[in-house]
FIFIBA-756927 format. One line per 10 residues: number of its first residue (from 1); their letters; for each residue x negated, y negated, z of N, C-alpha, C. Coordinates in steps of 0.05 Angstrom, whole numbers, plus 32768, in hexadecimal, padded with zeros to 4 digits. Example, Ala and Ser with C-alpha at 12.3 -4.5 7.8 and 13.67 -1.06 7.14 Angstrom:
REM FIFIBA-756927
1> as> 7EF8/8072/809C/7F0A/805A/809C/7EF8/8042/809C ~ 7EFF/802D/808E/7EEF/8015/808F/7EFE/7FFF/809D
END
This chain:
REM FIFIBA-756927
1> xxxxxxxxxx> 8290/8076/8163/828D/805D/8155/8292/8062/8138 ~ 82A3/8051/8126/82A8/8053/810D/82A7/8034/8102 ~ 829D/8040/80E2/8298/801C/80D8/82B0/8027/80C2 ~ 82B1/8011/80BB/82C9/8010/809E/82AE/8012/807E ~ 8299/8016/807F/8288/801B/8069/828D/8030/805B ~ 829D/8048/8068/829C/8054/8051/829D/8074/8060 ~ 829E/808F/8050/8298/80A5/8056/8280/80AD/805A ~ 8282/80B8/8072/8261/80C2/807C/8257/80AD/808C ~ 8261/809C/8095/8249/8086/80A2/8259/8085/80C3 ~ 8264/809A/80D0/8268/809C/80EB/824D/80B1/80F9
11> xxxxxxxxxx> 824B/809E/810D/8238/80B8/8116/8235/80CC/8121 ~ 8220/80DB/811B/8229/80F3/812B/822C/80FC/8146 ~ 8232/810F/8150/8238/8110/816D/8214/811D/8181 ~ 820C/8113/8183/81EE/811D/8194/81EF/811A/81AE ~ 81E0/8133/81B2/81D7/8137/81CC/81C8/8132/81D8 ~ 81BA/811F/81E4/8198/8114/81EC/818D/8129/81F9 ~ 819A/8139/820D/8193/8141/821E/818A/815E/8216 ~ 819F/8168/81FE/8192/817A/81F4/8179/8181/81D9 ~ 817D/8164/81D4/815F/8155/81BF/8147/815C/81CE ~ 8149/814F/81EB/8132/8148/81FB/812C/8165/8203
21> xxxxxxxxxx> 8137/816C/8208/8130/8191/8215/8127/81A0/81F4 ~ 812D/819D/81DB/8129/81A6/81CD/8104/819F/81BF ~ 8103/8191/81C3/80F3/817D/81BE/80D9/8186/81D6 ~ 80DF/818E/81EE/80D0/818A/8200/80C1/81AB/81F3 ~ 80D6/81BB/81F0/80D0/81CF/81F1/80B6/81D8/81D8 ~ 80C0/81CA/81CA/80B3/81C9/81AA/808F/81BC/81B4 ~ 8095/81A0/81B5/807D/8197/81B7/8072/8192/81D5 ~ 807A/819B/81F5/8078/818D/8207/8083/8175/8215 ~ 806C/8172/8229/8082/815D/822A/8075/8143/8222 ~ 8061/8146/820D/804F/8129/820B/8064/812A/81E5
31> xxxxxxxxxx> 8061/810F/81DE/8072/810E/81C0/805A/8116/81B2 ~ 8066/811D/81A2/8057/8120/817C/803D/8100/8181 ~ 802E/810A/8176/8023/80F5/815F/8020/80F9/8149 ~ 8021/80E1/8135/8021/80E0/8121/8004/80E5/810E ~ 8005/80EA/8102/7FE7/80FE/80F3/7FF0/8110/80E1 ~ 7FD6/8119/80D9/7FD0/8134/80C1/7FCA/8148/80E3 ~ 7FCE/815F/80D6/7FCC/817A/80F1/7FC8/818F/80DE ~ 7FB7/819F/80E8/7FB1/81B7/80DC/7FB9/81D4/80EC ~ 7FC1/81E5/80DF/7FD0/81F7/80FA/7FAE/8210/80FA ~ 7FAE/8210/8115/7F95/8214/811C/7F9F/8240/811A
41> xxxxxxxxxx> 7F93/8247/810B/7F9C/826F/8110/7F92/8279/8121 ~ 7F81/8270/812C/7F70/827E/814A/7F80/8282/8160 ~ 7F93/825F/8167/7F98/825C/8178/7FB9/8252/816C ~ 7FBE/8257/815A/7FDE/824F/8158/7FE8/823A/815D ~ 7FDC/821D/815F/7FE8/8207/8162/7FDC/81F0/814A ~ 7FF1/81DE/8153/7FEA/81C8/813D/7FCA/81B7/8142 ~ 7FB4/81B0/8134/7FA3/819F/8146/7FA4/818A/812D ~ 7FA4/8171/8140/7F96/8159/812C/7F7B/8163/8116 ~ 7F8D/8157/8104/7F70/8160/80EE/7F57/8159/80F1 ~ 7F50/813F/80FD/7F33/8130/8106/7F2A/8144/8119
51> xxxxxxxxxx> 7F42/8155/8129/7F2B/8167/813D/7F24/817D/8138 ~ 7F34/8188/8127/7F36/81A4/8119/7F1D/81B0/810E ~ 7F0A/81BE/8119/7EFD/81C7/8115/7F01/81E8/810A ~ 7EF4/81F0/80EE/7EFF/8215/80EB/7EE7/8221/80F1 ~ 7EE5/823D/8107/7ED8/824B/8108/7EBD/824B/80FC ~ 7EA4/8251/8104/7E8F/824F/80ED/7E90/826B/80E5 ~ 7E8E/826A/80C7/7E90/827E/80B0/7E73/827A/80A5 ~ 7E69/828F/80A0/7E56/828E/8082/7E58/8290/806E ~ 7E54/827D/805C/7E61/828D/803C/7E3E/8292/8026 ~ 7E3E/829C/801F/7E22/8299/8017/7E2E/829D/7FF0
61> xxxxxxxxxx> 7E22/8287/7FE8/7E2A/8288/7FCC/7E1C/8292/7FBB ~ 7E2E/82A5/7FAD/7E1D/82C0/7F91/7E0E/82AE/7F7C ~ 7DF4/82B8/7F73/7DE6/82AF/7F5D/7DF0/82A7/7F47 ~ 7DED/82A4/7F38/7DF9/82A0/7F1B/7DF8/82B6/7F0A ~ 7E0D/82B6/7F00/7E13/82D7/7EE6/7DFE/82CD/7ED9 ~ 7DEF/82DE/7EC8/7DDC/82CD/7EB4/7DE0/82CA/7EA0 ~ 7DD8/82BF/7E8C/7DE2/82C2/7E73/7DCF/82B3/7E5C ~ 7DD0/82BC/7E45/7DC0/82AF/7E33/7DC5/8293/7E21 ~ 7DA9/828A/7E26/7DA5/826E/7E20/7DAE/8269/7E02 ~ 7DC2/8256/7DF8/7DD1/824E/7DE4/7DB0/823B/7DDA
71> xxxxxxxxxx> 7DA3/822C/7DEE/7D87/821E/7DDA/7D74/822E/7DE0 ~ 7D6A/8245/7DE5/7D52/8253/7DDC/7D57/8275/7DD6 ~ 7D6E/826F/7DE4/7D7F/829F/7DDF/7D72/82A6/7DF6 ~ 7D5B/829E/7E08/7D5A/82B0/7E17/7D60/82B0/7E34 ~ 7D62/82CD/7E49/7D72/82D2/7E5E/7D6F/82B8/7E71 ~ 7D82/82AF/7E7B/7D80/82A4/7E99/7D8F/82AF/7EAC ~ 7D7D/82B6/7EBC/7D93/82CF/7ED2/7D93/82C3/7EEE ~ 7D87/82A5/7EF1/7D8A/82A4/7F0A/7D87/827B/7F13 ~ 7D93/8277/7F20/7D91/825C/7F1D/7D83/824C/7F25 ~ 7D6A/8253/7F2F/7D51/824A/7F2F/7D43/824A/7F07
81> xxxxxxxxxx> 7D49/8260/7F08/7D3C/8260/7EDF/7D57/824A/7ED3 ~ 7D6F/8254/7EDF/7D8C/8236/7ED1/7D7E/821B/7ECF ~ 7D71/8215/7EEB/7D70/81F2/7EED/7D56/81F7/7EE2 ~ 7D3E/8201/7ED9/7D1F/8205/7ED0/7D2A/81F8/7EB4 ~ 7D3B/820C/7EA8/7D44/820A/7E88/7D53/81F2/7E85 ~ 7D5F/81ED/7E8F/7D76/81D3/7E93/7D5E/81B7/7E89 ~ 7D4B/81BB/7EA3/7D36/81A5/7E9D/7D1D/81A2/7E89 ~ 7D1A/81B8/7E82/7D04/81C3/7E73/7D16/81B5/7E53 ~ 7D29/81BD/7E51/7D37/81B2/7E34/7D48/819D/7E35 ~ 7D43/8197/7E45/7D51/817B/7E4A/7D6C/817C/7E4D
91> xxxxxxxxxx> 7D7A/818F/7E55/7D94/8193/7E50/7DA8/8184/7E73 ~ 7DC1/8184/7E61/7DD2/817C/7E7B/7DE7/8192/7E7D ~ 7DEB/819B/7E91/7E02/81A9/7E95/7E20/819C/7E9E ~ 7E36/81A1/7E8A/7E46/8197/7E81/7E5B/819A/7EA0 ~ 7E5F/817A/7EAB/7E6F/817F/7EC7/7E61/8177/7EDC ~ 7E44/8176/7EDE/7E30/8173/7EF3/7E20/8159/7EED ~ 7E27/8155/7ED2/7E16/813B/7EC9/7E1A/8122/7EDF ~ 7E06/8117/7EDE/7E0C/80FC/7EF1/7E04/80E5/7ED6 ~ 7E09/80CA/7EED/7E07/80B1/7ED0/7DEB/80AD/7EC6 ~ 7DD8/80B5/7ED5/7DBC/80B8/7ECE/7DBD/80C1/7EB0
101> xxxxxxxxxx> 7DCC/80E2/7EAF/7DCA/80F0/7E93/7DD6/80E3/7E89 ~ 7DEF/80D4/7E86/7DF3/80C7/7E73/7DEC/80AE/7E62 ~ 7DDE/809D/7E79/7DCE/808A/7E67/7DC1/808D/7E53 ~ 7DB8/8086/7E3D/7DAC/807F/7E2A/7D92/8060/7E32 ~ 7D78/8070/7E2D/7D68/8054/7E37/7D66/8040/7E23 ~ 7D68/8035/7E18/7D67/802C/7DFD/7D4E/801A/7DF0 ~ 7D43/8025/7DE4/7D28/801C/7DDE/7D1C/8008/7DDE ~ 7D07/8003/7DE8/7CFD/7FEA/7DE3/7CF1/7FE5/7DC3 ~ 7D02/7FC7/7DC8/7CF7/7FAD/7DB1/7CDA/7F9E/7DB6 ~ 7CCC/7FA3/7D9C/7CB2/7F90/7DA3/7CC2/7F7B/7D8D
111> xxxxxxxxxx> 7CC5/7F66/7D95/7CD6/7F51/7D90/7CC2/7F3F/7D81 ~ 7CA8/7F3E/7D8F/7C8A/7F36/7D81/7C8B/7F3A/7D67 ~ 7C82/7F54/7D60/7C90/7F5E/7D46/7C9C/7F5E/7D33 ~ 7CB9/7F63/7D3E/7CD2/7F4E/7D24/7CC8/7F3D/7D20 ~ 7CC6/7F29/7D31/7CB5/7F0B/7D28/7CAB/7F06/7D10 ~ 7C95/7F13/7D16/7C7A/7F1A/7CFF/7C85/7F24/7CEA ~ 7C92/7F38/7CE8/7C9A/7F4D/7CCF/7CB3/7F3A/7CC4 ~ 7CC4/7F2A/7CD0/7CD5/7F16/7CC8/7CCB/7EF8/7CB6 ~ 7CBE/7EF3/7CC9/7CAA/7EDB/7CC2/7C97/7EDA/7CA0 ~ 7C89/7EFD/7C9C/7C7A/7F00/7C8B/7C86/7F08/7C72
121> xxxxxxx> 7CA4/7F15/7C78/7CC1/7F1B/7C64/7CC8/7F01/7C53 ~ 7CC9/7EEA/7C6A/7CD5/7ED8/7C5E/7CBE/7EC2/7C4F ~ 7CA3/7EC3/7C50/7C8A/7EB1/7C4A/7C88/7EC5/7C33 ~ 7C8F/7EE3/7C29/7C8F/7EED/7C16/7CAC/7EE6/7C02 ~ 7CC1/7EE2/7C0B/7CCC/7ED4/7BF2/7CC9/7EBA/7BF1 ~ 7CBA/7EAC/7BFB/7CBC/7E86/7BEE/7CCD/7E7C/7C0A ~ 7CCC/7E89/7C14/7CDE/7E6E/7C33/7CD0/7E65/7C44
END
């Protein structure tokens, strides 16, 4: 089959038969689905990512290097004493903050007050 559109637009010559055997060989004989797949190293095949489960590993995470306190100089070598100091000085660690730390509460107004101290401002110049 040829169109008059142009170069390149005849098609190519295929083999079904050798698609389908190629294809079988590759994936079986059930088709692909479409998905994320993770290639599994245990077992050398592709698995859907939702089933993909890896090996259980332990990883057990190292303490903290220690190092000296920039608000008091002295050692913190372990991160039980990290978060003690953290809270003890009120401090935030830069990265971990949540919106809590960043609020600002903002003080209360005794509004009573102004009133009065307004009121007695202005009965002191003549108004």
């Amino acid at each position: 089959m040829h169109s008059e559109a142009g170069k390149g637009d005849a098609t190519r010559p295929t083999d079904k038969n050798a698609f389908d055997k190629g294809f079988e060989a590759i994936f079986g004989n059930k088709r692909a689905e479409r998905g994320s797949y993770v290639f599994d190293k245990e077992t050398g095949e592709l698995v859907p990512k939702q089933d993909y489960s890896p090996s259980a590993k332990v990883y057990v995470m190292p303490d903290i290097q220690g190092y000296k306190s920039m608000q008091t100089g002295e050692w913190i070598g372990s991160r039980s004493t990290h978060r003690e100091h953290l809270k003890a000085h009120r401090l935030v660690e830069i990265g971990t903050e949540t919106k809590a730390h960043l609020t600002k509460q903002a003080p209360k107004v005794d509004r009573e007050s102004i009133r009065r101290d307004i009121h007695h401002s202005m009965l002191k110049l003549g108004y």
